[in-house]
C-alpha positions in Angstrom: -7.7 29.1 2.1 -7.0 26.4 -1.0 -10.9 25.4 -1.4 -8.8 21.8 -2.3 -8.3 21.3 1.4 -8.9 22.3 5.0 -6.1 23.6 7.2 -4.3 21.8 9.5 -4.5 22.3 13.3 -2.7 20.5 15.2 -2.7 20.1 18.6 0.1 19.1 20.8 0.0 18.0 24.4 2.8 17.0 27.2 1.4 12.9 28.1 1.4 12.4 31.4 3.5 8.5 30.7 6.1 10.8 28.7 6.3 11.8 25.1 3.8 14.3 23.5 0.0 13.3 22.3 -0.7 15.0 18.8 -4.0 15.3 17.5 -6.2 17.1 14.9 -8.4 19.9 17.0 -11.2 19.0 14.1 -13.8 17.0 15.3 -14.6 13.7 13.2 -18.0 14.6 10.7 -20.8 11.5 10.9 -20.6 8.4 8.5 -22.2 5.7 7.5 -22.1 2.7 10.1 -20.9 0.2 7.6 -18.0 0.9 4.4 -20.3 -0.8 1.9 -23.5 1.6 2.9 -22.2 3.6 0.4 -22.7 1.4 -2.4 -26.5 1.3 -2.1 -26.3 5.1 -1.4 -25.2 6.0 -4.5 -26.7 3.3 -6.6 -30.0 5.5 -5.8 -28.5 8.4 -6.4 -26.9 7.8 -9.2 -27.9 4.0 -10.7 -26.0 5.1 -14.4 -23.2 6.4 -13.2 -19.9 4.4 -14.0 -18.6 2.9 -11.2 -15.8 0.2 -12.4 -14.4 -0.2 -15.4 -12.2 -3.0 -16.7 -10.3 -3.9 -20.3 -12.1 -6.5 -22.2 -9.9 -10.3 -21.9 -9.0 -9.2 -25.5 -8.2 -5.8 -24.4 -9.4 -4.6 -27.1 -12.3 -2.2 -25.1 -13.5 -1.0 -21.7 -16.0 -3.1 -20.0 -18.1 -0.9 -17.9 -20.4 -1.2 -14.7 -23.0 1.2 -13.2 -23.2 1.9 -9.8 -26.9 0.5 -9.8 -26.1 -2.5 -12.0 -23.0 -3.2 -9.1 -25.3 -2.8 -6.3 -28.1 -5.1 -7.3 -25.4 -8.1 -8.6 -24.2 -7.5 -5.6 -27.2 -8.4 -3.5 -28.0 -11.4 -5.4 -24.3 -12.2 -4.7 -24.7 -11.9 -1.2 -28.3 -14.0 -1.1 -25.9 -16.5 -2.7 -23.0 -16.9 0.0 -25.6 -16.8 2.7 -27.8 -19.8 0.9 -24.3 -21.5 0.5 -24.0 -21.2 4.7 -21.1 -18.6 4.7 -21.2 -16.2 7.6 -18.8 -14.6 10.4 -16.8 -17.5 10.7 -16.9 -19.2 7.0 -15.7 -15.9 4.8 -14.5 -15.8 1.7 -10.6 -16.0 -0.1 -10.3 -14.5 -3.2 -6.7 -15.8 -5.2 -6.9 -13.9 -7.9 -6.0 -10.0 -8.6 -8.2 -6.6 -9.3 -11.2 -7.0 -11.4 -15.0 -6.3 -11.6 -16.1 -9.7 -10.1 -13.4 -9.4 -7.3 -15.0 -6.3 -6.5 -18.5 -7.7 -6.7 -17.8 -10.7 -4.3 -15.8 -8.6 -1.8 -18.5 -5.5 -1.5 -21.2 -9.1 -1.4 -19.7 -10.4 1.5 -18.7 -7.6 3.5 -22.6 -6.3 2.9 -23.4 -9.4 5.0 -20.9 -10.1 7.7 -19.0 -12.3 5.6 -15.6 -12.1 6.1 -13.1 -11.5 2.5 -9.7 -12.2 2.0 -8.1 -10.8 -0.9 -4.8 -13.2 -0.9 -1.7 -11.8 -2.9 -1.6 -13.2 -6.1 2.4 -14.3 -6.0 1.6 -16.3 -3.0 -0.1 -18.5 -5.2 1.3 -18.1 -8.8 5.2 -17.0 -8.1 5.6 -19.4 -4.9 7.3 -22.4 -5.1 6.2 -23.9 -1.7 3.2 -22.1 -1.5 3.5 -22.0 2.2 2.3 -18.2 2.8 -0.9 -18.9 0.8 -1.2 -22.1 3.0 -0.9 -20.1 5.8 -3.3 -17.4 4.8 -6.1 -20.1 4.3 -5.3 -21.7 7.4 -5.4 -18.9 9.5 -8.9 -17.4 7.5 -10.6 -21.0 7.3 -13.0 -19.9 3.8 -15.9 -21.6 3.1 -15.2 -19.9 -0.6 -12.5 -19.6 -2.5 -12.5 -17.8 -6.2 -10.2 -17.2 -8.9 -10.7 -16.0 -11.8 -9.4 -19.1 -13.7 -9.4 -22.2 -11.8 -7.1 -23.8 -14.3 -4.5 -21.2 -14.2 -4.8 -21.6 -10.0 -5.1 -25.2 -10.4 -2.1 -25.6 -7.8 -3.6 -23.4 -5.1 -6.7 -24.9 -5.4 -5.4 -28.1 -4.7 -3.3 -27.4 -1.3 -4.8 -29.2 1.8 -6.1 -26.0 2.8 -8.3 -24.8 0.0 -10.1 -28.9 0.0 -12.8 -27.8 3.0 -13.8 -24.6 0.5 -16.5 -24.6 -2.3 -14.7 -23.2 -5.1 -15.5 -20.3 -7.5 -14.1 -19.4 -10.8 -15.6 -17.3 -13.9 -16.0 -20.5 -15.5 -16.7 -23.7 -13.7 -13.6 -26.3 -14.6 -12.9 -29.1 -12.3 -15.0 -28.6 -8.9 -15.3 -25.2 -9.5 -18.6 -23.7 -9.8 -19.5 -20.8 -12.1 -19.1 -17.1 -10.8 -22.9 -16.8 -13.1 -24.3 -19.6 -10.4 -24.1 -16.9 -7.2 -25.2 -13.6 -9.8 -28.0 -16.2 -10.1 -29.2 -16.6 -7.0 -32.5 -15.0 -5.9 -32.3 -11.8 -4.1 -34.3 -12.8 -1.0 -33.8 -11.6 2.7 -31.2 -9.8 1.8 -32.2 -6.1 2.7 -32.6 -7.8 6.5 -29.1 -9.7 6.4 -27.4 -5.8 5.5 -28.9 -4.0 8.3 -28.2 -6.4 10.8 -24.6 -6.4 10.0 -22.6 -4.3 13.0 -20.2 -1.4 12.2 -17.5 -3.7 14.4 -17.6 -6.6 12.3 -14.8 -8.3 11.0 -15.5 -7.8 7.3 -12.0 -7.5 5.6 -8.9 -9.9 6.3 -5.7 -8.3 5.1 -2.3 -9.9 5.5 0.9 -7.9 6.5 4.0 -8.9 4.2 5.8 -10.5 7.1 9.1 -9.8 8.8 10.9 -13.0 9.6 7.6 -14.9 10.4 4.4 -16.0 8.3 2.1 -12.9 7.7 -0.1 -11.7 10.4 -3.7 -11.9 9.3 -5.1 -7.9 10.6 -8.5 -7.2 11.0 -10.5 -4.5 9.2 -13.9 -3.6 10.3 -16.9 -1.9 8.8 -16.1 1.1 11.5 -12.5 1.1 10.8 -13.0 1.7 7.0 -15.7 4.0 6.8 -14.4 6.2 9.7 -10.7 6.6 7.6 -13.1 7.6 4.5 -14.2 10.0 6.5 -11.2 11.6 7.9 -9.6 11.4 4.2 -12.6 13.5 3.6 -12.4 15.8 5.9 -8.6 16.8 4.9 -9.8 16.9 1.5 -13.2 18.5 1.1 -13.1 18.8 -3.0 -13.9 15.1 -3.0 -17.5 16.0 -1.6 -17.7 18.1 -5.1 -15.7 16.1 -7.6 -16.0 12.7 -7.1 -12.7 10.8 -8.0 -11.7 9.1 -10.9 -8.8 6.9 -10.5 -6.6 4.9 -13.1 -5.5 2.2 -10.4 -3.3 -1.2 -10.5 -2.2 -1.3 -6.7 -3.6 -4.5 -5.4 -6.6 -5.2 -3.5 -4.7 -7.7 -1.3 -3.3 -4.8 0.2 -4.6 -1.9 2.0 -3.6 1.3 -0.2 -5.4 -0.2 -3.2 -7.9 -1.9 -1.0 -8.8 0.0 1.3 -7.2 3.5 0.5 -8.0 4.3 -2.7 -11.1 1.5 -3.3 -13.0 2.6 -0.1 -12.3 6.5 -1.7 -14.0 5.5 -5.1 -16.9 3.8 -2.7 -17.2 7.1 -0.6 -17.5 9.8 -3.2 -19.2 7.9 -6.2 -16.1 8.3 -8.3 -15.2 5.9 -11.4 -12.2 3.5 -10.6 -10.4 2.6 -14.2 -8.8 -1.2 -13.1 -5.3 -0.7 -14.5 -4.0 -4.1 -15.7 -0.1 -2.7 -15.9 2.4 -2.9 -13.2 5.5 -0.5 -12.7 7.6 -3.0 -14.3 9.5 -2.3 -17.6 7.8 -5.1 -18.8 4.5 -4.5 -17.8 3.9 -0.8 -18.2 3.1 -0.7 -21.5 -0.5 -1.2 -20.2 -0.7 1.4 -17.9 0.2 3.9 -20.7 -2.2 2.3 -23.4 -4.9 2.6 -20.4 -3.5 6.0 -19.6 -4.5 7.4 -23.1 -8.2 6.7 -22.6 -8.5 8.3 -19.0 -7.6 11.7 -17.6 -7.5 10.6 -13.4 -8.4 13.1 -10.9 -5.9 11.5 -9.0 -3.2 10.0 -9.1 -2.1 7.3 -6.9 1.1 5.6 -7.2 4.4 4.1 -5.2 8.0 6.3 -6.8 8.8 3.4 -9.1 5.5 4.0 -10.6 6.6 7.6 -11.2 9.9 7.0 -12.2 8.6 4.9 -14.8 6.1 7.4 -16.1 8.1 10.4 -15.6 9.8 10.4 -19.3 6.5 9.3 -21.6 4.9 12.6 -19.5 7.4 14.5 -20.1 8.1 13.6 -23.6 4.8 12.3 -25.0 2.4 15.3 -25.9 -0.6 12.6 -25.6 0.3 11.3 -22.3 0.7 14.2 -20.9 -2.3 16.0 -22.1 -4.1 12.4 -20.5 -2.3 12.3 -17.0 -2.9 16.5 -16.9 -6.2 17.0 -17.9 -8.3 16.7 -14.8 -5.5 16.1 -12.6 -6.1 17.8 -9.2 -3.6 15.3 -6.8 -0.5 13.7 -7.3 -0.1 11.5 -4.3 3.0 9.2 -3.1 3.2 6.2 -0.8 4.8 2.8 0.2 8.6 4.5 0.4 10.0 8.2 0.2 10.3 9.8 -2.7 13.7 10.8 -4.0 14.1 14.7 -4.1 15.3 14.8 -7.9 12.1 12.7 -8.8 10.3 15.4 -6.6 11.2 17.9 -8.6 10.7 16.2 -11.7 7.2 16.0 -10.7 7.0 19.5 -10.0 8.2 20.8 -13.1 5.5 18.6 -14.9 2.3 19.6 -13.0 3.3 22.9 -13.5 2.3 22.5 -17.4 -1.3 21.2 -16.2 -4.1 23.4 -16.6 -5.7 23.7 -13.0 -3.5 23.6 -9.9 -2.2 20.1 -9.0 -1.0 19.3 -5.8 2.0 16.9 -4.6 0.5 15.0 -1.7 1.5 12.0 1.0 0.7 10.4 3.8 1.5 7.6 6.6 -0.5 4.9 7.6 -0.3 1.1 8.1 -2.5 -2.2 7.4 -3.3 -2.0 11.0 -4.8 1.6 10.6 -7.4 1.0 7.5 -5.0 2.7 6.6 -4.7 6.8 6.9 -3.2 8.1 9.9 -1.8 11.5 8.6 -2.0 13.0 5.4 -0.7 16.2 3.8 -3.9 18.6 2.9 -2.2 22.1 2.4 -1.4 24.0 -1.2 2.6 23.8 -0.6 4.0 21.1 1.3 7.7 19.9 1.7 9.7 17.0 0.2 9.3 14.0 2.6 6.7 15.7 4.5 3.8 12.8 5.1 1.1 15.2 6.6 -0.4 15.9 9.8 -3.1 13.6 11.9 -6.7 13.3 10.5 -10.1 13.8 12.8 -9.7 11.2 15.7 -6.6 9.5 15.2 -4.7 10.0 18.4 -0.8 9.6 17.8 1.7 9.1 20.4 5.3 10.3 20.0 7.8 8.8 22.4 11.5 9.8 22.3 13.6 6.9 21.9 17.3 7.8 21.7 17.4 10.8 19.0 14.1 9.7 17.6 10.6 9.9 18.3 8.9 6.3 18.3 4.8 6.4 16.5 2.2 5.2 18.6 -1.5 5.4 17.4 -5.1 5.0 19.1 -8.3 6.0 17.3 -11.5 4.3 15.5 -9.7 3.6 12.5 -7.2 1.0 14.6 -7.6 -2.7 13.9 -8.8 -4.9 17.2 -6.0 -7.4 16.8 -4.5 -10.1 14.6 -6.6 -12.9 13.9 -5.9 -15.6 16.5 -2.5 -14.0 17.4 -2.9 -13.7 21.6 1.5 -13.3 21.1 1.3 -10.6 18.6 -1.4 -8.5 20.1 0.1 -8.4 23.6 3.2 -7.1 21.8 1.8 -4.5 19.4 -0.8 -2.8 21.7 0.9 -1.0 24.8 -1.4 -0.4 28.6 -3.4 2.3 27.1 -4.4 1.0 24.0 -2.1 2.2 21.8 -0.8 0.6 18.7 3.2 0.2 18.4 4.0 0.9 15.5 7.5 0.1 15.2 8.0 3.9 13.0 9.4 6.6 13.9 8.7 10.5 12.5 10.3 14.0 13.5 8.8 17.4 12.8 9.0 19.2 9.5 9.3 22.1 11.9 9.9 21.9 15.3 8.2 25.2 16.2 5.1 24.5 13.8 3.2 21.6 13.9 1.1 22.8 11.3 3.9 22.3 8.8 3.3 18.4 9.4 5.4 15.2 10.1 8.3 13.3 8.3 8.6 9.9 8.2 12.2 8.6 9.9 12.4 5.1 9.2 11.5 2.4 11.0 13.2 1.9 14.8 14.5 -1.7 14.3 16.5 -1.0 10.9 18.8 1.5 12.9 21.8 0.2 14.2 24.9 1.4 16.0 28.4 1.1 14.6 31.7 -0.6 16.1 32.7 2.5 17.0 29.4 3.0 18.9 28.2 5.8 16.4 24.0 5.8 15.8 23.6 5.0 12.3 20.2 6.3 11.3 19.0 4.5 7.9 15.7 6.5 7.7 18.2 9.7 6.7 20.8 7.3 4.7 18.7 5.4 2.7 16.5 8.3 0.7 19.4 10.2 -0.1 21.1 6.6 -1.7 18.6 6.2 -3.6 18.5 9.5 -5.1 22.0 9.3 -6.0 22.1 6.0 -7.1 18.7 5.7 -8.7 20.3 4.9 -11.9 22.0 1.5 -11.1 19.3 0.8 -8.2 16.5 -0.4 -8.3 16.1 -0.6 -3.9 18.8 -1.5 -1.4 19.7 -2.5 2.7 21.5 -0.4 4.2 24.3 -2.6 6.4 27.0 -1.7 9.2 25.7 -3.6 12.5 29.1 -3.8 14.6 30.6 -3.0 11.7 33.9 -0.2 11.0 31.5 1.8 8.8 28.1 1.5 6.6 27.9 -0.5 3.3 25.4 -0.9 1.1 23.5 -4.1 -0.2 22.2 -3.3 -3.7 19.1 -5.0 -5.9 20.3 -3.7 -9.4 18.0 -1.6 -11.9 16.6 -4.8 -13.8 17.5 -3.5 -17.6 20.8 -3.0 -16.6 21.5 -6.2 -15.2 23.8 -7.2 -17.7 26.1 -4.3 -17.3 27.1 -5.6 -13.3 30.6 -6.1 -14.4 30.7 -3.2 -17.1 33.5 -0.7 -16.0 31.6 2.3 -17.1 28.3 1.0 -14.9 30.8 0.8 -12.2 32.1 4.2 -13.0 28.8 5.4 -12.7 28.1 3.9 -9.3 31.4 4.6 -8.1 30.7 8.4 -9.0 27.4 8.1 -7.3 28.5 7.1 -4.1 31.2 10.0 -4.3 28.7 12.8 -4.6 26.5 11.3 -1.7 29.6 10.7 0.3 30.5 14.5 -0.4 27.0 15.7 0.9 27.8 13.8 4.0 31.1 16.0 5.1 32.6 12.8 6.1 30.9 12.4 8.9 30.7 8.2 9.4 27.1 8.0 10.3 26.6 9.4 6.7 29.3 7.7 4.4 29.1 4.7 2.2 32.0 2.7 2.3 31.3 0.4 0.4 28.9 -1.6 -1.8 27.6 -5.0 -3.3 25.1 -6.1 -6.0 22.2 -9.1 -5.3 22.8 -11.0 -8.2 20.5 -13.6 -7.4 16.4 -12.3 -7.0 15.0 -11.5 -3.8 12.7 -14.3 -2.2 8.9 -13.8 -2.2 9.0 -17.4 -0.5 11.6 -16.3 1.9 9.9 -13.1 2.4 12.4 -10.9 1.3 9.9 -8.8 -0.8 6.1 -8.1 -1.1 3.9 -8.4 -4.5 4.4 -4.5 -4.4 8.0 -4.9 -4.7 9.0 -3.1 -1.3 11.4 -4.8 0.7 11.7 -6.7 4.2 15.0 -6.1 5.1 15.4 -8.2 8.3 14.1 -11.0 6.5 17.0 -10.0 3.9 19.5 -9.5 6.5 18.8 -13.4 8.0 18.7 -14.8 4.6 21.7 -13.1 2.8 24.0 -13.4 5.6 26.2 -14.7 3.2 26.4 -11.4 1.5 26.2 -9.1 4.1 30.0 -11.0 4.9 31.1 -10.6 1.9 30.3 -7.2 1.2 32.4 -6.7 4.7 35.0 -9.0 2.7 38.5 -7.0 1.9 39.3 -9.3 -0.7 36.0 -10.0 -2.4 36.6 -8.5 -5.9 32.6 -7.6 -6.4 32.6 -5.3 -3.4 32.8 -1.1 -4.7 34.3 1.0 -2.7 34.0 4.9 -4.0 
C-alpha cells in the first residue's frame, strides 16, 4: 500500500427505487464540530508557524502571518462584527478577491455565526449592469460589506443594495470605515460567542455561476465543511504528516479555492502562498515570479492553468526545480483534462525527486465540495475517483447513462430562500440531483473509480434520432483542437449532424481569417473525425469562431473562465443558425 493514500473500497448495492447505491465501506473518522475550530487548534500548537502569505502592494516581498497572530486578529475581528450587531441574519459580503484580510474577516464571522459571502469579483468590476452582484446582496441582505479599496469598488458600493450595509475597506474613503477599526476592537466575550455557534449553522454563502437564471445562493455549514476535510483526509492520510503548502490563485468566491483547498490549509496547519496571477497569458507572469519562491506540496489547478505552465516547467531549469521540489500531488478540476496534456504531465513529474501523483475528483458547490476523489498510486486519464467516508451516491440509468445523485453530511440544506429550486434539486429520499452523469472506469471493478460523463441536459438527439453524447465529444475536441481553442459548445439539436461553436485561443485571435490557422483547424477536425470511424454521433461537421467575448453579464461564463452553455445556446442563437448556414463563408467544414 502507497503510505500517500488509503485504498479504495467501494461498495455497491442494488436500491430498492432502481439504480445502484455506491458508497465507501470506511467509516467517517471524528472532526471538529465547527470548520474554523481548527484555527484556534493550531494557533496553540503551533502560534509561529506561517499560515498565509501574501506579495507586498509593491510586490516587491512576501508579507507573512502566523497561525497565532491570525487567530487572535481574528477574535478581535469577531468582537467587532458582533459590537457592530451582525449575527445569523446580518452576515457579511466581501467584494473584493483572495488576500490576508479576506481571510481574517471570513474565518471572524464564520467563528461567530455570522454569515460570509465572498461575491465574485467580475460581478462588480467587469459587469456593466451589475445585476448579479445586485442580486447576490439582495438575496444575502449584509449588514457588512468590505473591499479592499472602496474607491476602486466605488460603483458597487453605491447600488441600492449595498446602502442598508456598513461599509469596510483597508482604508476608510467615503463612508467606508477602516479594516484597522474592527482589528481594534476589544476581544471581549468572544471565547463564549465561538462555542455557542452550532455545527449546522449557516456560515458560508456561496453562489452557483447560474444557468439561464440569476445565481442560486447555496448554503455551507460548519458540519458540511469540516466533515469534507475530513473525508479528503481520510483518502489522503500523508496530510496528517506533511501539512500542505499551496501556491493558490483560485478564488474564494468559489468553492474549490474556498472551501477545497482553503478549508485543507485550515485542517492540516499547512502555509497557503496567495497567488496574485491568473491562467491568463496576460496575467501569469505572476504565478511564475511567485512560483520561483515556493516549492508547493500540491498543486491545485483547472487544465488551462497547466497548459499555461506546462512549457516554463518543461523548459525552465528554475521552474522546474520550484514546482518539483516538494511536489507530492498534481491535482485537476473544474473540466477534463485533455489526454496529450495528461501525458505531458506525466513525463514532467517523472523528473521530480519523490513520487508525485496525478490526482482528481468530482464534487459541486452544493457538496462543500468533495464527493469522490482519486487516492490510489496509478490512476486513469479522466478517472475522477471513488466516494469518500459517508457520502452516499446514487446512480440512476437514464437512457445509456447513469444519472449522479448524492446524500451525505457534506450536502448543503438548500438554496437560500429558494422553496422552487429546492423542491427541484432534492428528490423523496433526500437525495441531491445533480444534473451529472458518471460511468465506471471498470465495469467489473469499482475500485478502479468513476469517470465523469457530462452533464445530462447538454446531450441532445440528432434529426436522425441518433443520441449525441457531448461528455465523450467534447474532451476529445479539445485535445485535438487545443491549439486554436481556447473552450467550445458542442451543437446539433435536431440538427443533420454535430457542429461545433468555438471561443478562439485569445493570442491567436488575429489569425481567424489566416489560411494556414484554418489549415490547422481544418486538419484538427480531420484527425478527430478519423478517430470517430465515421460514426455520426462522433463526427464534426462543421465549425464556427465566437468573435465577439462571451458575457459574464449574460452569464455565458464564470470568473473561472468555464462556460454555461445553455446560457450560450439562448444567447448566441444567432450563431448557432449560422454555423447551421450553407452559405455562411465563416463556417469550416474539414
Amino acid at each position: 500500500m502507497d503510505p500517500t493514500f488509503s485504498t479504495p473500497d467501494v461498495l455497491v448495492q442494488p436500491h430498492p427505487g432502481g439504480g445502484w447505491l455506491v458508497r465507501s465501506a470506511a467509516t467517517l473518522p471524528d472532526h471538529p464540530p465547527r470548520v474554523t475550530d481548527n484555527l484556534f487548534a493550531w494557533a496553540e500548537r503551533q502560534p509561529h508557524a506561517p499560515f498565509l502569505r501574501q506579495r507586498s502592494a509593491d510586490g516587491t516581498a512576501w508579507r507573512s502571518l502566523s497561525w497565532g497572530e491570525a487567530a487572535d486578529q481574528v477574535r478581535r475581528i469577531a468582537a467587532g462584527l458582533l459590537a457592530r450587531g451582525l449575527g445569523p441574519k446580518r452576515g457579511v459580503a466581501i467584494l473584493s478577491g483572495n488576500g490576508i484580510e479576506h481571510a481574517l474577516l471570513a474565518l471572524a464571522a464564520m467563528s461567530v455565526g455570522v454569515p460570509v459571502t465572498p461575491v465574485s469579483v467580475p460581478y462588480s468590476l467587469a459587469s456593466q449592469d451589475l445585476l448579479k452582484l445586485r442580486h447576490v446582496l439582495g438575496l444575502a441582505q449584509p449588514g457588512l460589506i468590505f473591499a479592499e479599496s472602496a474607491a476602486v469598488f466605488a460603483r458597487a458600493l453605491a447600488v441600492p443594495e449595498a446602502m442598508a450595509a456598513d461599509h469596510v475597506a483597508l482604508e476608510a474613503h467615503g463612508r467606508a470605515t477602516a479594516f484597522a477599526d474592527l482589528l481594534a476592537s476589544p476581544n471581549t466575550n468572544t471565547e463564549r460567542a465561538i462555542a455557542a455557534v452550532p455545527p449546522d449553522a449557516l456560515v458560508k454563502l456561496l453562489f452557483t455561476s447560474g444557468s439561464t437564471g440569476m445565481p442560486k445562493g447555496v448554503q455551507n455549514t460548519h458540519r458540511m465543511m469540516a466533515v469534507n476535510q475530513e473525508q479528503i483526509a481520510y483518502a489522503w492520510p500523508f496530510l496528517y504528516r506533511e501539512p500542505p503548502v499551496l501556491l493558490d490563485w483560485l478564488p474564494w468566491s468559489h468553492t474549490f479555492g474556498g472551501s477545497h483547498n482553503f478549508n485543507m490549509i485550515l485542517r492540516h496547519g499547512g502555509t497557503l502562498w496567495i497567488d496574485d496571477g491568473r491562467p491568463l497569458p496576460q496575467e501569469f507572469g505572476r504565478t511564475l515570479r511567485n512560483l520561483r519562491d515556493v516549492s508547493p506540496t500540491i498543486s491545485f489547478n483547472v487544465p488551462k492553468g497547466y497548459e499555461l505552465l506546462l512549457p516554463h516547467v518543461e523548459d525552465e531549469p528554475d521552474i522546474r526545480d520550484a514546482f518539483l521540489g516538494r511536489l507530492r500531488i498534481v491535482f485537476y478540476a473544474a473540466a477534463a483534462l485533455a489526454p496529450p496534456m495528461w501525458r505531458r504531465l506525466e513525463a514532467v513529474i517523472a523528473q521530480a525527486p519523490r513520487a508525485v501523483h496525478m490526482a482528481a475528483s468530482w464534487g459541486l458547490t452544493e457538496t462543500a465540495p468533495a464527493v469522490v476523489l482519486t487516492h490510489a498510486a496509478k490512476v486513469a486519464s479522466g478517472c475522477i475517483g471513488t466516494p469518500l467516508p459517508s457520502a452516499e451516491m446514487l446512480l440512476l440509468p437514464d437512457a445509456d447513462k447513469l444519472e449522479v445523485r448524492v446524500r451525505g453530511p457534506q450536502v448543503t440544506p438548500g438554496y437560500l430562500n429558494n422553496a422552487e429550486a429546492n423542491a427541484a434539486s432534492f428528490d423523496a429520499e433526500g437525495f441531491f440531483r445533480t444534473g451529472d452523469a458518471m460511468r465506471w472506469v471498470d465495469p467489473a471493478d469499482p475500485n478502479q473509480g468513476l469517470r465523469f460523463d457530462g452533464r445530462l441536459g447538454e446531450d441532445f438527439k440528432l434529426a436522425t434520432g441518433t443520441k449525441v453524447n457531448v461528455g465523450a465529444i467534447k474532451p476529445r475536441a479539445m485535445a485535438a483542437l487545443m491549439n486554436v481553442a481556447r473552450d467550445m459548445v458542442v451543437c446539433g439539436h435536431d440538427r443533420d449532424d454535430i457542429g461545433l461553436l468555438l471561443i478562439p485561443q485569445p493570442h491567436r485571435m488575429a489569425e481567424l481569417d489566416d489560411p494556414g490557422f484554418l489549415a490547422e483547424l481544418r486538419d484538427g477536425l480531420r484527425a478527430l473525425n478519423a478517430e470517430g470511424g465515421g460514426a455520426s454521433s462522433l463526427t464534426i461537421a462543421r465549425a464556427l469562431f465566437l468573435r465577439a467575448p462571451l458575457s459574464l453579464d449574460a452569464g455565458e461564463m464564470t470568473d473561472k473562465g468555464s462556460l454555461n452553455v445553455r446560457a450560450i445556446l439562448a444567447h448566441r442563437a444567432a450563431d448557432v443558425a449560422r454555423l447551421y448556414d450553407n452559405e455562411e463563408k465563416e463556417v469550416i467544414t474539414p
